[in-house]
One Martini backbone bead per residue (centre of mass of N, CA, C, O) as a GRO file, in nm:
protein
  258
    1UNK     BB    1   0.057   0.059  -0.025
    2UNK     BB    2   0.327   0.145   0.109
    3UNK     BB    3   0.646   0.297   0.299
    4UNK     BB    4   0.466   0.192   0.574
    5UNK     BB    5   0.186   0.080   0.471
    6UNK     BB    6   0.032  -0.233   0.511
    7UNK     BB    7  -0.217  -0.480   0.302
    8UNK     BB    8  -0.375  -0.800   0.401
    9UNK     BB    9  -0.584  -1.051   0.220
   10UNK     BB   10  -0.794  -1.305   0.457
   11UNK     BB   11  -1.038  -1.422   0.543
   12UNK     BB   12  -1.153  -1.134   0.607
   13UNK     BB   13  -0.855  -1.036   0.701
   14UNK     BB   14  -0.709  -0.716   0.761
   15UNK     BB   15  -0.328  -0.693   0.746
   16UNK     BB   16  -0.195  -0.405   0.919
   17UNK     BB   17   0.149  -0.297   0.868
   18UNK     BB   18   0.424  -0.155   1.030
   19UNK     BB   19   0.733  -0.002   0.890
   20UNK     BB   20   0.753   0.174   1.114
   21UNK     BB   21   0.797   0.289   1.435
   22UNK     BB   22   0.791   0.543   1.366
   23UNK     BB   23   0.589   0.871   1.353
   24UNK     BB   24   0.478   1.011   1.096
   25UNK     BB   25   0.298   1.171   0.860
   26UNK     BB   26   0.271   0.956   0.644
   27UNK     BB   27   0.216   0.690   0.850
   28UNK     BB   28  -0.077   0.836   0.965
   29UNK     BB   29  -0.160   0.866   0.654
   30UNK     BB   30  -0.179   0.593   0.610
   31UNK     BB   31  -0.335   0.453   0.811
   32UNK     BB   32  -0.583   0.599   0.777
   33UNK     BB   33  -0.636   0.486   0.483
   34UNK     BB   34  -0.630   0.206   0.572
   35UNK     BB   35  -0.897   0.215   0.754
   36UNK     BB   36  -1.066   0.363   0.597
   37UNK     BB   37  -1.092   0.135   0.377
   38UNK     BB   38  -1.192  -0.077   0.529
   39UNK     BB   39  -1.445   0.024   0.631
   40UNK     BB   40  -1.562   0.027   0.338
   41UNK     BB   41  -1.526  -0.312   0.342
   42UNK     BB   42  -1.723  -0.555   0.361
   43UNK     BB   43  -1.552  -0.829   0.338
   44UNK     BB   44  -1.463  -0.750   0.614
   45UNK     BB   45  -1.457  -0.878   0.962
   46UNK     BB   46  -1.140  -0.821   1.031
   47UNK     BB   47  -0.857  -0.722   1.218
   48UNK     BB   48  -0.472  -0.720   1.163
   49UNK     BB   49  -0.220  -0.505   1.392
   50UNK     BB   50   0.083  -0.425   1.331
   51UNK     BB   51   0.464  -0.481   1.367
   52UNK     BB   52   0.837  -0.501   1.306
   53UNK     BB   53   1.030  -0.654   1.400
   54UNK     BB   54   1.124  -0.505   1.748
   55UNK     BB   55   0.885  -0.304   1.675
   56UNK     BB   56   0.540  -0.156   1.668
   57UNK     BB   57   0.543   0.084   1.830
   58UNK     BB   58   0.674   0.462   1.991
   59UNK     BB   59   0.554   0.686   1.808
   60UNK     BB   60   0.726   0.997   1.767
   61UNK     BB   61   0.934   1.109   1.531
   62UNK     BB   62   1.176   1.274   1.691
   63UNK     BB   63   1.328   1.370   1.446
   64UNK     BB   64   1.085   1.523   1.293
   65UNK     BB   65   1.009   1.718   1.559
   66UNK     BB   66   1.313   1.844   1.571
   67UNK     BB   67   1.300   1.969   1.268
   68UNK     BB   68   1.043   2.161   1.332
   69UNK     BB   69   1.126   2.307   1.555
   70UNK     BB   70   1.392   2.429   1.450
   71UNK     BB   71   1.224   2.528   1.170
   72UNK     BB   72   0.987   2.676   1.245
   73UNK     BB   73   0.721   2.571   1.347
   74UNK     BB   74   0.418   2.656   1.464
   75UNK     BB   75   0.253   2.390   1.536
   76UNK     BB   76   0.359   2.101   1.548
   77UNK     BB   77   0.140   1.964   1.763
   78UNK     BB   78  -0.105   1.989   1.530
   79UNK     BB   79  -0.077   1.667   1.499
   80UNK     BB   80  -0.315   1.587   1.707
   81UNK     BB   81  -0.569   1.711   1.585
   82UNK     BB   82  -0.501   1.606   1.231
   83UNK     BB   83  -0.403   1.259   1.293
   84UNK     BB   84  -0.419   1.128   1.570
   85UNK     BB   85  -0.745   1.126   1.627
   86UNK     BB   86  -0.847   1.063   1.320
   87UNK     BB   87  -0.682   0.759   1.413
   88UNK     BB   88  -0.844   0.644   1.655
   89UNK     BB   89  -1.097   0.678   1.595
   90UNK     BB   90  -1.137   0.495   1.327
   91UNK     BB   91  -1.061   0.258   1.491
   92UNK     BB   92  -1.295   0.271   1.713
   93UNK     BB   93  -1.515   0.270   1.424
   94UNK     BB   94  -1.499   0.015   1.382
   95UNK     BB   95  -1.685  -0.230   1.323
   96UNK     BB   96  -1.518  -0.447   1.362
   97UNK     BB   97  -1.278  -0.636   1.487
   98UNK     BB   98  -0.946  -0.588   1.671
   99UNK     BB   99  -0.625  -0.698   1.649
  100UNK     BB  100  -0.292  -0.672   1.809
  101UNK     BB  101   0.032  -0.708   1.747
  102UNK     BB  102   0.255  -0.712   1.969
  103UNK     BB  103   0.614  -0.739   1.850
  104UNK     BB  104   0.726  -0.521   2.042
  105UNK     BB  105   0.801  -0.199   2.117
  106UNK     BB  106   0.541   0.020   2.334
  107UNK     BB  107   0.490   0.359   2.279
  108UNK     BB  108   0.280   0.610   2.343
  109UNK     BB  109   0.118   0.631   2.045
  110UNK     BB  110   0.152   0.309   2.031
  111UNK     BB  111  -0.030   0.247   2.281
  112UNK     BB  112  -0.292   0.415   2.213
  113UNK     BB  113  -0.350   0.288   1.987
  114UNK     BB  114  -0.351  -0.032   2.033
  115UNK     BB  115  -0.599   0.057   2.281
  116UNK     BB  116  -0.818   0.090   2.015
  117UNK     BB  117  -0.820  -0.214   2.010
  118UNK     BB  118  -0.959  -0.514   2.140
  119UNK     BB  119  -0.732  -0.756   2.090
  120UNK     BB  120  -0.410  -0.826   2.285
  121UNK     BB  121  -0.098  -0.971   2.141
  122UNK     BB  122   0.200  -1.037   2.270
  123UNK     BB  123   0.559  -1.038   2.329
  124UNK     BB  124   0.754  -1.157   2.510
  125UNK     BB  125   0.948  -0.938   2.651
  126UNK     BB  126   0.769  -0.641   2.588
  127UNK     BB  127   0.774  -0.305   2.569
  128UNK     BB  128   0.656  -0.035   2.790
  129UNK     BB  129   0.549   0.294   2.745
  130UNK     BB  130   0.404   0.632   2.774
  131UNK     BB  131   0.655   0.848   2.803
  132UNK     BB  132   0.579   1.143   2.769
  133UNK     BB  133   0.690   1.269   3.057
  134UNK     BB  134   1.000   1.206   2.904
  135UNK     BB  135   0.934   1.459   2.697
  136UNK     BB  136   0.737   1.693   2.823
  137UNK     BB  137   0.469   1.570   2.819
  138UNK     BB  138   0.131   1.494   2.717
  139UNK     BB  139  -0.119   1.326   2.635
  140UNK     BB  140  -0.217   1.101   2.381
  141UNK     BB  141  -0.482   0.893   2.179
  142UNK     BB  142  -0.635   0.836   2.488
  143UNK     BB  143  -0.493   0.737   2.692
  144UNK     BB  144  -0.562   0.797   2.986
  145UNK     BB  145  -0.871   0.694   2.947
  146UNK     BB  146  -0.761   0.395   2.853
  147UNK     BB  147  -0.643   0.349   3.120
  148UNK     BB  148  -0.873   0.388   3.336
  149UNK     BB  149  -1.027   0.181   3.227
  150UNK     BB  150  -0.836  -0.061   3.260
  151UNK     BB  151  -0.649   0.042   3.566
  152UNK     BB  152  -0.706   0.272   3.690
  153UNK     BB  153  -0.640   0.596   3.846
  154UNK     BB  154  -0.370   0.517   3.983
  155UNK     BB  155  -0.223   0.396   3.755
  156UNK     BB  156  -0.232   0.585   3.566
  157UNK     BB  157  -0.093   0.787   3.718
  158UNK     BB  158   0.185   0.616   3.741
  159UNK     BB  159   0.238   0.556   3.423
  160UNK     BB  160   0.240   0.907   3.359
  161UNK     BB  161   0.438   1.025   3.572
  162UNK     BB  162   0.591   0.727   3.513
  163UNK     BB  163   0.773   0.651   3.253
  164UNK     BB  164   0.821   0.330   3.280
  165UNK     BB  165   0.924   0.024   3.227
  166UNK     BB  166   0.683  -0.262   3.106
  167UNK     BB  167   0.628  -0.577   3.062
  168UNK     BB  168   0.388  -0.763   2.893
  169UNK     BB  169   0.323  -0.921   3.171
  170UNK     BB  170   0.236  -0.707   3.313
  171UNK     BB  171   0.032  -0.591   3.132
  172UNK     BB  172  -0.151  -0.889   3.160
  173UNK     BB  173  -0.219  -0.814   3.475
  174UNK     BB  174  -0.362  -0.518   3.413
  175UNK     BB  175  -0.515  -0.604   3.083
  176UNK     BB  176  -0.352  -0.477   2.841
  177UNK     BB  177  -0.314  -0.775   2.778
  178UNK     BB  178  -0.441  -1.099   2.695
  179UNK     BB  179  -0.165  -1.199   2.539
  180UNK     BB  180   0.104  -1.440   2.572
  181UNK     BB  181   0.387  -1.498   2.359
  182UNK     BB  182   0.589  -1.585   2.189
  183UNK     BB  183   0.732  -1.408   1.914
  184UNK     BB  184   0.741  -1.678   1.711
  185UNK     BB  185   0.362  -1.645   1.801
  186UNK     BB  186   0.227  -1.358   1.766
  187UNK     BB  187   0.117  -1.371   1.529
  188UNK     BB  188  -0.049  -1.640   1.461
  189UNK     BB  189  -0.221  -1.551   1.743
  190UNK     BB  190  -0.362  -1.361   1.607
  191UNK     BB  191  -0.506  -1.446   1.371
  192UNK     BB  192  -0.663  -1.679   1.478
  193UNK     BB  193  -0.830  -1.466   1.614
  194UNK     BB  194  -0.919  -1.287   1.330
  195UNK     BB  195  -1.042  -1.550   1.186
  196UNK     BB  196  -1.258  -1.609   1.406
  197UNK     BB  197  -1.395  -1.344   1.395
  198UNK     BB  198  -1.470  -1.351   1.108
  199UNK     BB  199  -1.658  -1.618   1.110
  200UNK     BB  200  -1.868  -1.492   1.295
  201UNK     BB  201  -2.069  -1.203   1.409
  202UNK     BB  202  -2.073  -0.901   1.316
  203UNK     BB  203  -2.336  -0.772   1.422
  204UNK     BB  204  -2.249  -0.835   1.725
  205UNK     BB  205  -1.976  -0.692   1.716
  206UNK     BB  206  -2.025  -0.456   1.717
  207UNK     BB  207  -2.240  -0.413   1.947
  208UNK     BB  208  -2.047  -0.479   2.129
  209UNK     BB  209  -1.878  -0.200   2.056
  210UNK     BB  210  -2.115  -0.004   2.103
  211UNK     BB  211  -2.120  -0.064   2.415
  212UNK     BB  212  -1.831  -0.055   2.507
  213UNK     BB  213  -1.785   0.275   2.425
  214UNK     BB  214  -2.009   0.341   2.700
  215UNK     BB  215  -2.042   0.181   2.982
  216UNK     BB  216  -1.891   0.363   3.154
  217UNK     BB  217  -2.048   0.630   3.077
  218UNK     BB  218  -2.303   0.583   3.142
  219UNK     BB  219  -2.602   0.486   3.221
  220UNK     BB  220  -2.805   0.216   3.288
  221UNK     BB  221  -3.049   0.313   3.098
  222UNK     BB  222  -2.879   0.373   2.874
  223UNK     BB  223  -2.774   0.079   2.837
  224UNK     BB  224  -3.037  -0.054   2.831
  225UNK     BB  225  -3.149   0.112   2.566
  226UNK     BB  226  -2.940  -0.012   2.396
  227UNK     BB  227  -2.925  -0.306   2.410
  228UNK     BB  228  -3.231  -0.323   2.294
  229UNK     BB  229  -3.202  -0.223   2.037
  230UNK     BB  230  -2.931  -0.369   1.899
  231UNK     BB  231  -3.100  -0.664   1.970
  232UNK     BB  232  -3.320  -0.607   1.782
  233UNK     BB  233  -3.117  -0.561   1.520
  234UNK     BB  234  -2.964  -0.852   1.562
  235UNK     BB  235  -3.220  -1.046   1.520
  236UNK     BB  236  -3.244  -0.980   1.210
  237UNK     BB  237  -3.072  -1.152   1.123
  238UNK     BB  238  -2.906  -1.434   0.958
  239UNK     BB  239  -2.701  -1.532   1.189
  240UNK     BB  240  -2.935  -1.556   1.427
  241UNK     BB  241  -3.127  -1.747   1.280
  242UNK     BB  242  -2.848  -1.976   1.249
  243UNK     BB  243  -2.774  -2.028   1.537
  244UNK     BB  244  -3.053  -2.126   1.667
  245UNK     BB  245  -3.093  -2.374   1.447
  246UNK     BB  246  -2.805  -2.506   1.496
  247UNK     BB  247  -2.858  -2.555   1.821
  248UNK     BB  248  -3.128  -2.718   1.772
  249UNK     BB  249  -2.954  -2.876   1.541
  250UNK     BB  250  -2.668  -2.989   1.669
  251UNK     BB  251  -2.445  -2.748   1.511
  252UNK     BB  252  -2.216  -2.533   1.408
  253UNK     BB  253  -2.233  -2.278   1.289
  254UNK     BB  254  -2.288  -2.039   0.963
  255UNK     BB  255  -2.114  -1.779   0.904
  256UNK     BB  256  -2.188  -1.442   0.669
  257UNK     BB  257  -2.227  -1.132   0.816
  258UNK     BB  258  -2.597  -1.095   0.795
   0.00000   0.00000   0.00000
């Protein structure tokens, strides 16, 4: 696709892999359009994220942002406004289900997309961290918002303003990544989550992507407001009525995402 990312696709899964673990203008804007490529392409039922070599993403390519702020750039930093949120948001609404392979050292704004993923699996011994007040800067990417449902506001500000690493077996302690496994079977084990994915209900997976999107900050009655709706809107599949049927008839479902 480009000379930062990649995309391939099969059996439903389109695999997008960045070639470069800083995030240039170039890399963000390439990410952005494989992203949006994809929402659009309904054959797509699953995504696999990943990145190559020893790092899956690090964040700020710092060299191309010192050369900016050098070069008397008026607002070097109007790229979280204009790239990093455009690309975070795209992510959290693919309609389809985002598995991460964190396949190296994840750092910054590169933790940040990871959490905008479903499904996180890492590579044993890949290291962490969010950087940010290690470089003087505050968060993006919605990291701190991230950090705070997933691990509590205690940690999320200890992560945040001790930006120390930390190992892939500690993230999935505190829930940030949910399999840890050999690195030369991270790529593997994240895909055949994604094939299985994709195999799945679609249309189910959706809906649970927009309840899980708003349940930590809705009301009771407006998750359950959602949740009727939804289900209501769900129940109209064939895949929903393929399930009924296989279950009653104890055989396997066999979904076609519709």
């Amino acid at each position: 696709m480009s000379e930062t990312v990649t995309r391939e696709d099969a059996g439903g899964v389109a695999t997008l892999t960045l070639l470069r673990p800083g995030l240039t203008h170039d890399s963000r804007r390439d990410l952005l359009a494989a992203v949006q490529a994809v929402a659009a392409d309904e054959s797509v039922r699953a995504v696999l994220l990943t990145g190559t070599g020893r790092a899956f993403c690090v964040g700020q390519d710092l060299g191309e942002h010192l050369a900016e702020m050098q070069g008397g750039a008026p607002a070097p930093l109007s790229v979280v406004e204009h790239e990093y949120n455009p690309l975070v948001l795209a992510l959290a609404a693919l309609r389809v289900p985002v598995v991460v392979a964190v396949n190296g050292a994840c750092a910054g704004a590169g933790l940040g997309i990871a959490l905008a993923g479903d499904i996180r699996v890492a590579a044993a011994g890949a290291k962490f961290t969010t950087a940010f007040t290690g470089i003087g800067l505050s968060s993006d990417s919605a990291l701190a918002a991230r950090l705070v449902h997933t691990v509590g506001g205690s940690r999320a500000a200890e992560l945040l303003l001790f930006p120390e690493p930390f190992l892939a077996e500690k993230a999935a302690e505190w829930g940030l990544v949910h399999r840890v496994v050999a690195a030369e079977q991270v790529l593997a084990e994240a895909r055949g989550l994604a094939e299985r994915l994709a195999a799945g209900p679609t249309a189910a997976y959706r809906a649970v992507k927009t309840v899980l999107a708003t349940a930590a900050t809705d009301s009771l009655a407006d998750t359950l407001a959602l949740e009727g709706r939804l289900q209501a809107e769900v129940g109209q599949s064939a895949d929903h009525r393929e399930a009924v049927e296989a279950f009653l008839a104890k055989r396997p479902p066999v979904f076609t995402g519709r």
